[in-house]
PyMOL CGO cylinders between C-alpha atoms (Angstrom):
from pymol import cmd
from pymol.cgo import CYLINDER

trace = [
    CYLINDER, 101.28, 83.72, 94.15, 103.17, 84.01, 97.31, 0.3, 1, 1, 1, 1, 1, 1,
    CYLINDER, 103.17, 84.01, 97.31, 105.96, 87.26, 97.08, 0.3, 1, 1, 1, 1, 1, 1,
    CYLINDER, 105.96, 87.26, 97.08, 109.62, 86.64, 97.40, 0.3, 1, 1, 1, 1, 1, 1,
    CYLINDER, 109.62, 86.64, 97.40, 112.15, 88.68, 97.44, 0.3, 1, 1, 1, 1, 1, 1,
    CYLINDER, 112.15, 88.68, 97.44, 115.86, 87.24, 97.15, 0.3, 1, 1, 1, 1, 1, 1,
    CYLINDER, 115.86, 87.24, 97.15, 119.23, 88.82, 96.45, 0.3, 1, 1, 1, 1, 1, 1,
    CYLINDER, 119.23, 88.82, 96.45, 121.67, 86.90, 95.06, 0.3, 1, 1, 1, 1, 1, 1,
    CYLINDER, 121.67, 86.90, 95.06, 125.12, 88.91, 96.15, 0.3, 1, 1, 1, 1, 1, 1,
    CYLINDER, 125.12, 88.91, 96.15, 127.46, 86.86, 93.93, 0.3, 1, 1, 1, 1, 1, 1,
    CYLINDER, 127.46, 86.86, 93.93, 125.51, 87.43, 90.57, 0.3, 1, 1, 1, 1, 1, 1,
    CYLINDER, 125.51, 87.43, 90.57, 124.38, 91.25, 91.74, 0.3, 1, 1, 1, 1, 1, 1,
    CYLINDER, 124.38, 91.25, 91.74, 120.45, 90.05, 91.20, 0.3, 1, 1, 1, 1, 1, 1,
    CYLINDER, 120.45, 90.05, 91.20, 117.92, 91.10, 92.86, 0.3, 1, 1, 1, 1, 1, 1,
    CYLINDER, 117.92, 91.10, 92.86, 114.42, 88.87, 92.30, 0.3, 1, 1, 1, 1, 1, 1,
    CYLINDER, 114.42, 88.87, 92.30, 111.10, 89.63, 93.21, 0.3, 1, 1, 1, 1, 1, 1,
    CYLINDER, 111.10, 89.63, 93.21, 107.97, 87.08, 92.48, 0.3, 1, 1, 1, 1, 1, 1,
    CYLINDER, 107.97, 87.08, 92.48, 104.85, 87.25, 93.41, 0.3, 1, 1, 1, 1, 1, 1,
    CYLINDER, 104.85, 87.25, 93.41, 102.22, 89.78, 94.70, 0.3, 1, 1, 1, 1, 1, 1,
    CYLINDER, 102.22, 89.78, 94.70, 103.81, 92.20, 96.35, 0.3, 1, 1, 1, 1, 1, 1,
    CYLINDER, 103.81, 92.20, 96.35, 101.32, 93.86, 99.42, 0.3, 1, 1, 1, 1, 1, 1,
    CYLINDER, 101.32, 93.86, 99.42, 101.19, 96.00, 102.02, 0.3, 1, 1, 1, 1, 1, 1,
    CYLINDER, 101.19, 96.00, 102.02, 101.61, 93.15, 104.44, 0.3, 1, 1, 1, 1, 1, 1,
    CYLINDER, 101.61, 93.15, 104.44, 105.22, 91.96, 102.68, 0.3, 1, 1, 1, 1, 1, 1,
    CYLINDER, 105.22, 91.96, 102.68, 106.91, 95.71, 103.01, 0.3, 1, 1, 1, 1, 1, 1,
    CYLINDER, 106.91, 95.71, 103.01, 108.80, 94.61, 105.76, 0.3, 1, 1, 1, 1, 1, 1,
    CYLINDER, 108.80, 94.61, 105.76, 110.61, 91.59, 104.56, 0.3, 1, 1, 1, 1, 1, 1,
    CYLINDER, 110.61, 91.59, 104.56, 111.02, 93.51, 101.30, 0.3, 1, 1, 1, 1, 1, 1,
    CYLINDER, 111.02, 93.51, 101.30, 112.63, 96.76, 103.59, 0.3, 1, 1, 1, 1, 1, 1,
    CYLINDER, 112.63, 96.76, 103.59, 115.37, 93.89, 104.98, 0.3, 1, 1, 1, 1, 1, 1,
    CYLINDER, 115.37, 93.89, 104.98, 116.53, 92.42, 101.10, 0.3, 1, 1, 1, 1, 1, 1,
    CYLINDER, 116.53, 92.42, 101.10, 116.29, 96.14, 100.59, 0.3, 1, 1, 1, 1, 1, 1,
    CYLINDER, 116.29, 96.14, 100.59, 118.73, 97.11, 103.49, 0.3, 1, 1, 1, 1, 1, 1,
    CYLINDER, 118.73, 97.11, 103.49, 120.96, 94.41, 103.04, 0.3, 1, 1, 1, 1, 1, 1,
    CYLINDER, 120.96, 94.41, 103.04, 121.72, 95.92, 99.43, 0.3, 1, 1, 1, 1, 1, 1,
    CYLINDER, 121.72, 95.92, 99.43, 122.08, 99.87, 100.63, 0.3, 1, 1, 1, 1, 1, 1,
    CYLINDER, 122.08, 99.87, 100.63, 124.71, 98.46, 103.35, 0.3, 1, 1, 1, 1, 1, 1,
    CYLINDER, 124.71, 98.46, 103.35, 127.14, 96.96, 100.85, 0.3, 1, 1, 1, 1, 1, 1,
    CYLINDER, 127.14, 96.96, 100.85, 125.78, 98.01, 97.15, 0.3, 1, 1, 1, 1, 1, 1,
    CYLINDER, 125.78, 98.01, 97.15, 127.41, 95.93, 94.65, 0.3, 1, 1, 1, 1, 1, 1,
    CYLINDER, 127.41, 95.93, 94.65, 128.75, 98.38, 91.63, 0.3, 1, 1, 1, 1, 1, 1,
    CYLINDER, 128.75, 98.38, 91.63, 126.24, 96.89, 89.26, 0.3, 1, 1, 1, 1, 1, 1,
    CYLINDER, 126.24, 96.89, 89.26, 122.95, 95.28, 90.19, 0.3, 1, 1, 1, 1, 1, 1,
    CYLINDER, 122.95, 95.28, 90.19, 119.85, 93.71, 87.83, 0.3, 1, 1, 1, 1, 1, 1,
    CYLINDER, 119.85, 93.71, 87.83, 116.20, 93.86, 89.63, 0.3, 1, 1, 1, 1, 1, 1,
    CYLINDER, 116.20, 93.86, 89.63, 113.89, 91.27, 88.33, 0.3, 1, 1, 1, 1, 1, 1,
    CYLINDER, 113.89, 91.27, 88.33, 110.66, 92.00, 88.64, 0.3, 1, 1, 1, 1, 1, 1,
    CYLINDER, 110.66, 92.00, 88.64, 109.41, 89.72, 85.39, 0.3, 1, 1, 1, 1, 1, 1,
    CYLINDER, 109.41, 89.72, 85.39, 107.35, 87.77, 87.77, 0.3, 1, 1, 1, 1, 1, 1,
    CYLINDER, 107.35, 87.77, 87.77, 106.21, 90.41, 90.29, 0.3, 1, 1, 1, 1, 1, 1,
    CYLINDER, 106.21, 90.41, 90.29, 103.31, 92.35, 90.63, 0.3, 1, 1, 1, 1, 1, 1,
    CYLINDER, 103.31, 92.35, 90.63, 103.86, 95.68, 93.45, 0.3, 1, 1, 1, 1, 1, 1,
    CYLINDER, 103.86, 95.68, 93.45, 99.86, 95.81, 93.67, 0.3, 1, 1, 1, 1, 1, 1,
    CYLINDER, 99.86, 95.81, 93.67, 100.14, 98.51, 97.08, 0.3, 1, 1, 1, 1, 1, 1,
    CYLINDER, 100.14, 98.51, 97.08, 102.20, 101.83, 96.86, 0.3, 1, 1, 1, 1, 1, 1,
    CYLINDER, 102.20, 101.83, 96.86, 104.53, 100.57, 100.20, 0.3, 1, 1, 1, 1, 1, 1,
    CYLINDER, 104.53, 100.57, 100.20, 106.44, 97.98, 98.74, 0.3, 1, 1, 1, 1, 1, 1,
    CYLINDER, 106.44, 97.98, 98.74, 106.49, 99.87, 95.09, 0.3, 1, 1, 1, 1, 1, 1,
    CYLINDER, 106.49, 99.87, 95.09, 107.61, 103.27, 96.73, 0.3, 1, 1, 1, 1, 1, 1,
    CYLINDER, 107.61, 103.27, 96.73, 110.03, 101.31, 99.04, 0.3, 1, 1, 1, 1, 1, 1,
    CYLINDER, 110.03, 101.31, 99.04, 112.02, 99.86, 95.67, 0.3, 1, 1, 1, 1, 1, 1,
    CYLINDER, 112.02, 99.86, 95.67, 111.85, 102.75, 93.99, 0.3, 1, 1, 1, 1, 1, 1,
    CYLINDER, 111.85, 102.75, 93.99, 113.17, 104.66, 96.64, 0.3, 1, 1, 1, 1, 1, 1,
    CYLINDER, 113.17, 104.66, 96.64, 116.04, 102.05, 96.74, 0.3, 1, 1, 1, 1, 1, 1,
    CYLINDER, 116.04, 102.05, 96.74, 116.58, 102.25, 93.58, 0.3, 1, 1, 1, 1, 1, 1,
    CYLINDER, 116.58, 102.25, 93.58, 116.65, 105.82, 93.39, 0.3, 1, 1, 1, 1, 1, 1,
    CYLINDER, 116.65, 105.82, 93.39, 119.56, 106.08, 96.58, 0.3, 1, 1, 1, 1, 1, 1,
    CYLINDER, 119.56, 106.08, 96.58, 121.95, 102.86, 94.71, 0.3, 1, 1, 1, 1, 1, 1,
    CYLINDER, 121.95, 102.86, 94.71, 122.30, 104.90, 91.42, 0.3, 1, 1, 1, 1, 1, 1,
    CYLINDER, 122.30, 104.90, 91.42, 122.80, 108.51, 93.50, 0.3, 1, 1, 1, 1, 1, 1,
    CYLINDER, 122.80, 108.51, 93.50, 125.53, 106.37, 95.28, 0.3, 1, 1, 1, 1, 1, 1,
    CYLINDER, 125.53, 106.37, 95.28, 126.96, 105.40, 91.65, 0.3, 1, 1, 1, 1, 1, 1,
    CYLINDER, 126.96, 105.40, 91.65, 125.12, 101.71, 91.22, 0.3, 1, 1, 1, 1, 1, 1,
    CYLINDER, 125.12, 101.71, 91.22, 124.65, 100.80, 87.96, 0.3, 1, 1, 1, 1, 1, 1,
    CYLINDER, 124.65, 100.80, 87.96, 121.31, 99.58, 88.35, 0.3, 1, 1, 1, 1, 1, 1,
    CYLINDER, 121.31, 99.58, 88.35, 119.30, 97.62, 85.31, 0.3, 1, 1, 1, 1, 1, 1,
    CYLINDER, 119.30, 97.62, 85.31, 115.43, 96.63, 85.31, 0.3, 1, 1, 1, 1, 1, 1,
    CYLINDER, 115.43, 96.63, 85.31, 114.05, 93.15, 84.08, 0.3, 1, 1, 1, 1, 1, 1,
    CYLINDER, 114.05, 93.15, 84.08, 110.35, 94.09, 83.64, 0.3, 1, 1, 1, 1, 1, 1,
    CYLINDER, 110.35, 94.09, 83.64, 107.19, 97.14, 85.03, 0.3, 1, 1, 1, 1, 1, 1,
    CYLINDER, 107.19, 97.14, 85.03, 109.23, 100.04, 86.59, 0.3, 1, 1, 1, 1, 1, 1,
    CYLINDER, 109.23, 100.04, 86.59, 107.91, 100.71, 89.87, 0.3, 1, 1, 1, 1, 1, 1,
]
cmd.load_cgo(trace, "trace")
């Protein structure tokens, strides 16, 4: 399955599907950005339908993760923790 990544600013939801490689770090990185420039004061990561199968892209959401709730984000997790 082809990996998306989509943020959805109005509902604070973040989806990923898909297999998440090496080769789609940098499209995740931009969704990724995108949130860190305006964080929204609650956000919900699905990742029900993903599968982070190379460190990059897992180590680049958790790292994102990690920064939005030092900056006070309320951040919630729909399926694996990366």
């Amino acid at each position: 399955m082809q990996f998306t990544a989509q943020y959805d600013r109005a509902a604070a939801r973040l989806e990923l599907t898909g297999e998440a490689r090496m080769e789609d770090a940098p499209a995740l990185a931009r969704v990724l950005g995108e949130l860190r420039r305006a964080p929204p004061a609650e956000l919900q990561v699905d990742l029900a339908r993903a599968e982070l199968r190379d460190i990059g892209p897992a180590w680049l959401l958790h790292d994102s993760i990690a920064e939005l709730r030092a900056a006070g984000v309320h951040v919630g997790l729909d399926g694996a923790v990366p």
